[in-house]
N, C-alpha and C positions, 0 to 999 in steps of 0.2 A: 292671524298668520304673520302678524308683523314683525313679532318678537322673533319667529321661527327662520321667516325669512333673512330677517337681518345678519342672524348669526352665521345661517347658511353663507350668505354673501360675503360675510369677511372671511369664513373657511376657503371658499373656494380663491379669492383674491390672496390668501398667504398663501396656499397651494402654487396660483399661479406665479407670483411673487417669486417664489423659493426655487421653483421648476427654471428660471429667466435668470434666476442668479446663477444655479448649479451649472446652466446649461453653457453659459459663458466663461465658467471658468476651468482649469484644468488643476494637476498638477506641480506644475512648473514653479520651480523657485524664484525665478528668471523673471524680469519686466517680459510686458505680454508685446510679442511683436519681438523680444530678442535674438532670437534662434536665426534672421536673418540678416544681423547683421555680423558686420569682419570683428565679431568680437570673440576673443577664446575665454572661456571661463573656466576656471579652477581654483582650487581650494589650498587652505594652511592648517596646521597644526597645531589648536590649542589656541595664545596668546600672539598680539603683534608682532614685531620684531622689534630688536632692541636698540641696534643700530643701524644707521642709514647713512652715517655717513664711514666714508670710506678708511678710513684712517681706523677706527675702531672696531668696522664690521666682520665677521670671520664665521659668524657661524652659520648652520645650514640653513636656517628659517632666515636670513638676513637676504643671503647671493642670490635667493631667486628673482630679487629687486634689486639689489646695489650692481649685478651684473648685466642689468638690463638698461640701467641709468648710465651708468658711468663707459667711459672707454678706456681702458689701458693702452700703454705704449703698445703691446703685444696682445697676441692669440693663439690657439691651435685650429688648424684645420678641421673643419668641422668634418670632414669626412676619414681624411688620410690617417692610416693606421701603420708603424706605430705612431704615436703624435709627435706634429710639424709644427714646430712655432712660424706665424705671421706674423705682417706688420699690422696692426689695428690704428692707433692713431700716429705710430711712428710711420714714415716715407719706408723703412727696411728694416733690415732685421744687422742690428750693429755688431761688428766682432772688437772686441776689447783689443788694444795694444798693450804692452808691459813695458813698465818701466823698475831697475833693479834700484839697490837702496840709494844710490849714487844719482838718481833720477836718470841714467843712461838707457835709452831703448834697446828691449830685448826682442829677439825671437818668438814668434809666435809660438813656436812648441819649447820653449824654454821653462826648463824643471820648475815646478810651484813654489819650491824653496827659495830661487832665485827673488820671484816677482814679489819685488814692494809691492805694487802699484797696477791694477787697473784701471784704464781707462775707456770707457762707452762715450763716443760721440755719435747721439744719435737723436737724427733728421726727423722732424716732426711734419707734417702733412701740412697743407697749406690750405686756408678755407673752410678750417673745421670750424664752424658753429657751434655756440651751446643752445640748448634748448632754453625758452623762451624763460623768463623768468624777473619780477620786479627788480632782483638785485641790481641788475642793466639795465633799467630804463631810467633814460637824461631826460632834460627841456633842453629845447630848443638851443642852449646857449652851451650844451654838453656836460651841464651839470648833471650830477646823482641825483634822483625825486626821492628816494629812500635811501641816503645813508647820514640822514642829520634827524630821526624821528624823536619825538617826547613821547611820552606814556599816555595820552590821550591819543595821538595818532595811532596807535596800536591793538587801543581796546577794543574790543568783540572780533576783533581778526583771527584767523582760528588756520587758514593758510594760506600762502603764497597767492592765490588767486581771489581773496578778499581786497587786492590791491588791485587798482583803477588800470595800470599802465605795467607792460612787461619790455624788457629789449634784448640785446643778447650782444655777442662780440665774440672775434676767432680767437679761436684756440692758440696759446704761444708757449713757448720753452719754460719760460716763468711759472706759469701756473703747476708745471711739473716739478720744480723746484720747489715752489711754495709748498706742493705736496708730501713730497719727502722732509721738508723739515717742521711739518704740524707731529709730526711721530714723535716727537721731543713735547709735544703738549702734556700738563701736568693737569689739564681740565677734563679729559675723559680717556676711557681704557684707551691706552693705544699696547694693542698684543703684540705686534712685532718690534719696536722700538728696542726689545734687546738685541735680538737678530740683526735689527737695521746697523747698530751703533757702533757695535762690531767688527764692521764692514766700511759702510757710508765713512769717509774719513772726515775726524770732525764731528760726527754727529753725539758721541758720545759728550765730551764737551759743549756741544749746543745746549744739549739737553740742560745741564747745568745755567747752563747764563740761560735759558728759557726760564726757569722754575725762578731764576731771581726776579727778574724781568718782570712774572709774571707777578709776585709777591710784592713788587714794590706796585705795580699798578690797582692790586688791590688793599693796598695800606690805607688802614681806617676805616673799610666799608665793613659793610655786616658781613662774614662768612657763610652767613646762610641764606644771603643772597640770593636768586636767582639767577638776575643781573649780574652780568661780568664787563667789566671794559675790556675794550676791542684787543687782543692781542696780535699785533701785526708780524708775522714773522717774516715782511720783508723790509723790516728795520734792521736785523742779523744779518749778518752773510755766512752763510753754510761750504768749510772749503769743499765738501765731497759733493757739492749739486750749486750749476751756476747754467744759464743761458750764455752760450758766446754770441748769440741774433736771436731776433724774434721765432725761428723757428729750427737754433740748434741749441740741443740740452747736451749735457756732458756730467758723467756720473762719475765720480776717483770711488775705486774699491779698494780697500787697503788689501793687500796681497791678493792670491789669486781665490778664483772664486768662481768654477764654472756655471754652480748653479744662479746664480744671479739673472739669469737670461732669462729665469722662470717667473722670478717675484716679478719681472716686468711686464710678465701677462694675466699679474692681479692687480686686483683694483687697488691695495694699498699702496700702486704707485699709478693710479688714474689720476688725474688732473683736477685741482682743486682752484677753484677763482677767489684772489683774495675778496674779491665783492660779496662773497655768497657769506664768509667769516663775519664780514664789518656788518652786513644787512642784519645776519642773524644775531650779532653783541648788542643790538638794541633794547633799549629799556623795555620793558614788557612783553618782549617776543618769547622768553623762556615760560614764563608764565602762560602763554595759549599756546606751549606747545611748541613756539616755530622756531627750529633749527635745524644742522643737518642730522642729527641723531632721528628725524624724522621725514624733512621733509630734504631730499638731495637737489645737490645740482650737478648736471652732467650733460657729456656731449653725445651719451650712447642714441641707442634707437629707441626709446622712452624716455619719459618721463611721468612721477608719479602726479595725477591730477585728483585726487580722493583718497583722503587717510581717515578712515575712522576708528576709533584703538577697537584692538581684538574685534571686529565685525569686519570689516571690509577695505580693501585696498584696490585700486585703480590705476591701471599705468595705459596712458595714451600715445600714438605714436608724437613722437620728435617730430614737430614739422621743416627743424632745421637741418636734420642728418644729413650728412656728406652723402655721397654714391658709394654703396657698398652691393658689390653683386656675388649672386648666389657662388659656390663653386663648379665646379665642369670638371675633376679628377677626383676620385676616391678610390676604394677598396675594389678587385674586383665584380664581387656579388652586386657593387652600389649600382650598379649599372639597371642590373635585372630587376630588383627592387625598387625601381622606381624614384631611386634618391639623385638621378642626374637630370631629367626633366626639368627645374628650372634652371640649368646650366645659362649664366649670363644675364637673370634676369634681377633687377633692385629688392635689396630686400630696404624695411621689414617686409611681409605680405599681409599681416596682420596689425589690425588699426587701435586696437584697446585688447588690455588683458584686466580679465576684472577678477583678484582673488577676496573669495567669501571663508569668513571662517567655517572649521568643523572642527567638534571638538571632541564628536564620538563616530568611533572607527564602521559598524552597521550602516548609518546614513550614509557618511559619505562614500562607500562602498556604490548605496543602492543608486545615489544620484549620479553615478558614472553609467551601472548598469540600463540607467533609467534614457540615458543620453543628455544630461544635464551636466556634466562635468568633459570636458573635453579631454582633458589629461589630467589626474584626479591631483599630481603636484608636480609643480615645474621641479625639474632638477632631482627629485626623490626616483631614484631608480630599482626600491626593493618594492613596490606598487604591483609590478609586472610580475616578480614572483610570488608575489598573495594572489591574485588572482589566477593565475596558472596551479598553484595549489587547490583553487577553490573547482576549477576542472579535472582537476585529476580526481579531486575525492568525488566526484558526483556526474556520472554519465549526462543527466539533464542538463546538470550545470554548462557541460561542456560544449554541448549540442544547443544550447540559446548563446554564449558566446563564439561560438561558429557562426552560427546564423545573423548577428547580431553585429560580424563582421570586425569585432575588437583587433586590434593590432598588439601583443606584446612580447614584440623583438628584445631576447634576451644575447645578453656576454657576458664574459668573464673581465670583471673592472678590478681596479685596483684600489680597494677600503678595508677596512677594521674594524670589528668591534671586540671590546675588552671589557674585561674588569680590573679594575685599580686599584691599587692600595695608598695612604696616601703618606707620606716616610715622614712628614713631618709628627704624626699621629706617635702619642707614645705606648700604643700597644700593638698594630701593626707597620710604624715606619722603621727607622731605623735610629739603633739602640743608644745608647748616653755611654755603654763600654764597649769594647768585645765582645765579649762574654752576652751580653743583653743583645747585642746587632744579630750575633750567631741565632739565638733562639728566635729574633723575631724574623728573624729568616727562611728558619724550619719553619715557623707557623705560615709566613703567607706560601710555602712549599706544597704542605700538606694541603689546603683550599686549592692552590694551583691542580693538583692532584684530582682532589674531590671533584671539583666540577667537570663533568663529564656533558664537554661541547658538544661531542661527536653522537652522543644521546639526542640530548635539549636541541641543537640547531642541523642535526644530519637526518633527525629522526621523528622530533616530537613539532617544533615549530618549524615547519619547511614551509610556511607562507612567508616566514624571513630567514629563509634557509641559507647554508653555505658548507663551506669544508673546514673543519678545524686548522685554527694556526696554531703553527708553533713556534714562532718568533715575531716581531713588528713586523717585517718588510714581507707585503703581498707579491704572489706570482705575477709575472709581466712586468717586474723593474730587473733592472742589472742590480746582480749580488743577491738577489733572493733564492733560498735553496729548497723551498718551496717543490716536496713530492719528487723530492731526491732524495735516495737512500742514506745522504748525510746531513739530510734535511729537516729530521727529528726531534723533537727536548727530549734531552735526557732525563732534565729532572720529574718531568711528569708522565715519558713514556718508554717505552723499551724494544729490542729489538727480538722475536719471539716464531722461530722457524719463519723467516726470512720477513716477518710481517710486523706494523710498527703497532703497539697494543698500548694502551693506558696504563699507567702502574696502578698495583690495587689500593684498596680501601685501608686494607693493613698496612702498607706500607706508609700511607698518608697519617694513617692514626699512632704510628713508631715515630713521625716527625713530629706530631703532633704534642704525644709527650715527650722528648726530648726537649722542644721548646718550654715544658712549662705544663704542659697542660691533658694530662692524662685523661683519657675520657672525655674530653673536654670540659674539664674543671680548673681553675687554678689547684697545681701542689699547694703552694703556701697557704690559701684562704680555704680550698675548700669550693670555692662560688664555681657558678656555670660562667662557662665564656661568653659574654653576650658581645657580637659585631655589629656597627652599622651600615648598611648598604645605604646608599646616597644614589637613588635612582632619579635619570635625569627628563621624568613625565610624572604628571598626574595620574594616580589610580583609577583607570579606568576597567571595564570588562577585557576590552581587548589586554591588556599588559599584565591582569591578575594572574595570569595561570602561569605568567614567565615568571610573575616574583613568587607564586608558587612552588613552582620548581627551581627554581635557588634557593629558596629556604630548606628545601629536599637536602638539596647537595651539600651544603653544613651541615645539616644535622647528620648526615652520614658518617660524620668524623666528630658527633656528639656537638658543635657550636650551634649556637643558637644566633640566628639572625636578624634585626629588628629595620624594618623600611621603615627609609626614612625619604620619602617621594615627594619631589615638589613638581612645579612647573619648570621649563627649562629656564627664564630668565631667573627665580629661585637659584636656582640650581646655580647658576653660571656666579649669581652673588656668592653662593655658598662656596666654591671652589678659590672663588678669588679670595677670599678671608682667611681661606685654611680650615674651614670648621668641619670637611667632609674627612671620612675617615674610609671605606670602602667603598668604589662609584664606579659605575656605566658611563662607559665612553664610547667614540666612536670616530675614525678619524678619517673622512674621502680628502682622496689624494689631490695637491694644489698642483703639482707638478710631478710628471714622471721620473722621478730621480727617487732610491732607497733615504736620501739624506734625508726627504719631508717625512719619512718616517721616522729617519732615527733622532731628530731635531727634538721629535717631542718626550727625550727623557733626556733631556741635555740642558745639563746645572743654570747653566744663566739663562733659559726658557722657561722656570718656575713658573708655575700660576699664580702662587702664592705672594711668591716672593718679590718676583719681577713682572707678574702680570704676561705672561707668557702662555704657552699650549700646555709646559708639561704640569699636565694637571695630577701626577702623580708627585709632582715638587723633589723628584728624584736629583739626587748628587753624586755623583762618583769620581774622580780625578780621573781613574783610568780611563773608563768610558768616555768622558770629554775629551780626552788629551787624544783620542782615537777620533772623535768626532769633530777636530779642527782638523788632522790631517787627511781625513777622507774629505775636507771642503775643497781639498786642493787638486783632488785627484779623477783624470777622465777613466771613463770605463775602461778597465784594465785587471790583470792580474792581483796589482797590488791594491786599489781598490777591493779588489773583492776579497782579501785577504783584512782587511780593516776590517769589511763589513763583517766577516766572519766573528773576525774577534770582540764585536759590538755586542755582536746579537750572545756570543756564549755569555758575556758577563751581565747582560739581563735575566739572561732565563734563568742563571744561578741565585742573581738577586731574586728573583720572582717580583719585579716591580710589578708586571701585570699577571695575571691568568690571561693568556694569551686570545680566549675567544674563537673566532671564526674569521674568515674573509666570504661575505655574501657574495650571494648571485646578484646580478644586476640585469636587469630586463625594463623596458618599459610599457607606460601600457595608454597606448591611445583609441580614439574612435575612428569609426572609416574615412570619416570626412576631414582628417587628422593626416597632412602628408611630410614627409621631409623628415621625419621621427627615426632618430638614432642615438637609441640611451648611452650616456657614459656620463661620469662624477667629471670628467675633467673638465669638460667641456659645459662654462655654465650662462651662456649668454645666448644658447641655443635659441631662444622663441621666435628671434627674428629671422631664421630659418624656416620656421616651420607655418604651413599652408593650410587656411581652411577650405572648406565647400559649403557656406552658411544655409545652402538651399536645401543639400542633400541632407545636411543637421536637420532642418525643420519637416522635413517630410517623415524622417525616420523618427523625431520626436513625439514627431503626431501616432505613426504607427506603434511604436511599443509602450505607449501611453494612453491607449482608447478610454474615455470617459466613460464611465459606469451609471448605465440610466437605471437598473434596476431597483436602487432606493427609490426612485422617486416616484418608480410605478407601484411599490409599497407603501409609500407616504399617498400617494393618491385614494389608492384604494381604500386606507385607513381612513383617510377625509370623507371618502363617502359611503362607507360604512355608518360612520358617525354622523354624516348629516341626514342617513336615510333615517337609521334611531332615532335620531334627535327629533325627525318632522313626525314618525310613527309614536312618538308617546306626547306630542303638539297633539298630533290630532288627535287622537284618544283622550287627551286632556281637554280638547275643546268640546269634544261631542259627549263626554258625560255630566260638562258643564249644563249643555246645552237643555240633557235630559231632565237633568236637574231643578234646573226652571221651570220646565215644563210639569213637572210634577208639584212644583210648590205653589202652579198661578192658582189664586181664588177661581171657585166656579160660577156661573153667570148665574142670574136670580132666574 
């Protein structure tokens, strides 16, 4: 029986084994014991982010970090609707003086024509801290411990907190200064520097002595490099940005400029410490990674403390933040919902945000579902409408997200999504004559036509649902005419017993050939028209059936469509180069003014060209010469007469297929408080409340362990060990017989 029993004994010891493992573990993506701390976990899309630091950052996989890091001079009222700018790191909220070309002070309502010259004197807070960081830490005698490193000091360092020693230092007018003039760096994207240059006086000219500046410091090294020496840009002096004291900045804007108040509550005018530049020009630091394009510094309510590329990002609280308390006024409804209750009290509330990648759309759906996702993406507000989709279509569905206590408070936001054309392109931008500009005209006309939003995102994909646009500028800005009966494109739609209807198919297919292209063939060759879409995601299930249905809507008018899908950083190179020729875009709003919409097809905002937004690389004299005088103009009449005239000579260009403007809702868990979706507003987290307790109880609940494998694995085990011991013994005992029939018989 020894052989029998043995075997026995290791079955049932992996049984019990396997029983001790399963029985200990769950589900949970999460370290075991997380669910009870002050930590909010949520997810990203795909790849890292590109940039982190401020000066370069702008897009949506970026802000859900760089807004959480950094502090702008300004804010909006996280509750007050329509939106309120605040002071964030500035003392108040500054109003510009005028001075006219004679330097003579003007009137504060003194016509925009008039003013050379604004001026922002504005008070910066006293006692703001940066969060903790090597770049600041001295010895004893106030020296820098890191800003004289060699290349052996650096190696295997990988971030910021591979370093022995951190310090910090208050915030000053200067470091505002220094920030505004890195936008003139020739070392990485800076997107608004043409905007700024414009404006900022002076900066345009910096820009220049910066790129010398910068070429003579690198004379004679290797260009491909990693290593850069340090470029100080508080060796210039910038005339439109100076500190008059350690804590007053002062901005010269050349002529007037209402919207300026706005860009002050982005981060491309947060605070940058020349220490954090010097720390990171270090010999070897580019090489493991460490600069701000990854790793920031700032004064906000975070800081990031874990980067690991495309899997994981970490942001812990600041333990230096100023006193910032909750608000105590909002909306009427805030009251009843619950959003005044911590009226007065310190934020952040919440101690670490930990984002995990996902890079398909089912899981990470399920691990919100699951109670593992607390808000499935900071800042992404079309979440709330997938999920509300996913109740509508399914009574069950609807009935375990009731139950299950999900929160997703929807509104009407202010964003965009389009399709592009890109003019620099020489079959859909614009033409080398008349004659050729006319036809490639018609043709991106008839696609404007074809694609039929009001199907695809009113009817078919309403988990990213919305209402078809018919010009840039979304509902809820001034100038938008947005579901007003003179609110319509004409080129793609009409006016039809009092109701606004799509022009048909025939009509697109009449532009169609007119341009060139009968049937969609070239006249001259013969060939099929083949376009490319530059979509700005990786092919996955979720996105196939939307590029399915564009490929529809070309071929309706006979063109043949060919994706050409990358990742978003992909994409973002591809745009900058110029090599995109038809592309998905999408643009939430920075500030509530129609101007951040119409910026982005305004000639010196290239992408291409200037490294700008208008990623359609659009030019017009007219349109610009309209879109410097609406910079000058308060909500008015004559404003909205500009804006009028903006939007007709887009829609005639057909720069974009105009798209939709989405729902915006969000979507949190119960234990999830202070949640009030909107694009504007992106530094929310430190708002918002958990209940790490009520997480883990409900964790536990919608997640019950599943014992019944293992009471099938059992019963298999002893199944197999009864077998195993019933053909033992029947083995032994006919051995047994056996012998006994072979012994010799006694004499």
């Amino acid at each position: 029986m020894r052989g029998s029993g043995s075997w026995l004994g290791r079955g049932l010891a992996a049984l019990l084994a396997t029983c001790a493992v399963l029985a200990g573990c769950d589900n949970s993506p999460q370290p075991k014991g997380a669910a009870l701390t002050n930590t909010m976990f949520t997810a990203y899309q795909e790849r890292s982010p590109r940039y982190l630091d401020p000066t370069a950052s702008y897009a949506n996989n970026e802000t859900p970090i760089t807004y959480q890091v950094y502090d702008p001079l300004y804010a909006y009222h996280y509750l007050k609707r329509p939106f309120e700018l605040i002071p964030k790191t500035a003392a108040e909220i500054a109003h510009p003086h005028y001075l006219d070309k004679n330097g003579q002070p003007l009137a504060d309502d003194a016509p925009g024509e008039l003013v050379a010259e604004s001026i922002y004197d504005v008070k910066i807070k006293r006692g703001v801290l940066y969060a903790p960081h090597p770049a600041f830490a001295k010895n004893e005698r106030g020296e820098y411990l890191y800003h004289d490193l060699k290349p052996a000091d650096t190696e295997g360092k990988r971030s910021p907190w591979d370093f022995a020693k951190t310090g910090t230092r208050e915030l000053v007018a200067d470091d505002f200064v220094y920030a505004l003039k890195r936008h003139a760096t020739p070392r990485i994207e800076a997107p608004i520097y043409g905007i700024f240059s414009e404006y900022v006086i002076g900066l345009k000219e910096y820009g220049a002595q910066i790129k010398a500046e910068d070429a003579k410091l690198r004379q004679g090294l290797d260009p491909a490099s990693l290593d850069k020496p340090f470029l100080d840009f508080r060796k210039w002096p910038l005339a439109g940005a100076s500190a008059l004291d350690d804590h007053t900045l002062r901005i010269r804007i050349r002529g007037k400029y209402p919207q300026w108040k706005y860009w002050m509550a982005m981060t491309f005018l947060a605070p940058v410490p020349w220490e954090a530049d010097k720390f990171y020009a270090q010999p070897g630091m580019a090489k493991n990674g460490l600069a701000l394009t990854r790793w920031p510094v700032g004064t906000g309510a975070y800081m990031l403390t874990e980067y690991v590329q495309d899997r994981l990002h970490v942001l812990s609280r600041n333990p230096n933040y100023r006193e910032d308390l909750y608000p105590c006024e909002g909306e009427p409804e805030d009251k009843a919902a619950g959003l005044l209750k911590d009226c007065g009290k310190p934020m952040p509330f919440i101690d670490k945000l930990v984002f995990n990648s996902e890079k398909e759309k089912v899981p990470y759906k399920a691990k919100f579902v699951q109670g593992y996702l607390d808000e499935p993406e900071v800042e992404r507000v079309d979440w709330g409408p997938d999920f509300l989709a996913d109740a509508n279509d399914s009574d069950e569905v609807r009935k375990r997200y009731e139950e299950r206590g999900f929160q997703f408070p929807q509104t009407v936001d202010i964003s965009i999504w389009y399709l592009g054309f890109n003019m620099l392109d020489p079959v859909v931008g614009k033409g080398a004559t008349a004659e050729e500009d006319e036809r490639h005209r018609k043709l991106r006309q008839a696609v404007s036509i074809a694609i039929d939003w009001e199907e695809g995102y009113g009817r078919i994909f309403i988990q990213k649902g919305g209402v078809a646009a018919h010009g840039p500028v979304p509902a809820g800005l001034f100038g938008s005419r947005h579901g007003t009966p003179e609110g319509y494109n004409p080129i793609t739609h009409k006016m039809v017993d009092g109701k606004v209807v799509r022009r048909s198919i025939d009509e697109a297919k009449q532009l169609l050939a007119e341009a060139g292209y009968p049937d969609g063939r070239d006249a001259k060759t013969g060939r099929p028209l083949v376009l490319n879409y530059d979509f700005q995601r990786a092919i996955t299930p979720e996105f196939r059936a939307e590029l399915d249905w564009m490929v529809k809507q070309f071929a309706k008018i006979g063109v043949q469509l060919e994706i050409r899908a990358t990742d978003f950083n992909q994409y973002q190179d591809k745009t900058l180069k110029g090599k995109h020729q038809i592309f998905w875009a999408g643009w939430l709003a920075d500030y509530p003014d129609a101007e951040n919409f119409l910026f982005l097809l305004y000639g010196p905002n290239s992408k291409s060209r200037h490294e700008g937004e208008n990623i359609a690389n659009y030019d017009n004299p007219e349109y610009d010469k309209r879109y410097k005088q609406l910079q000058l103009l308060e909500d008015g009449p004559q404003k909205q007469k500009v804006i009028d005239e903006m939007v007709d000579i887009v829609r005639k260009d057909a720069v974009w297929s105009f798209g939709y403007y989405p729902y915006a809702a969000g979507a949190y868990q119960q234990w999830v408080t202070n949640g009030k979706p909107t694009i504007m507003i992106r530094d929310m987290v430190r708002y918002h409340r958990l209940d790490p307790a009520l997480r883990a109880v409900k964790q536990a609940e919608w997640n019950h362990p599943v014992y019944w494998p293992l009471l099938l694995i059992a019963a298999a085990l002893a199944l197999l060990a009864w077998i195993a011991r019933r053909g033992f013994v029947a083995r032994e005992r006919a051995n047994a017989l056996a012998g006994v029939a072979t012994r010799p018989a006694k004499a």
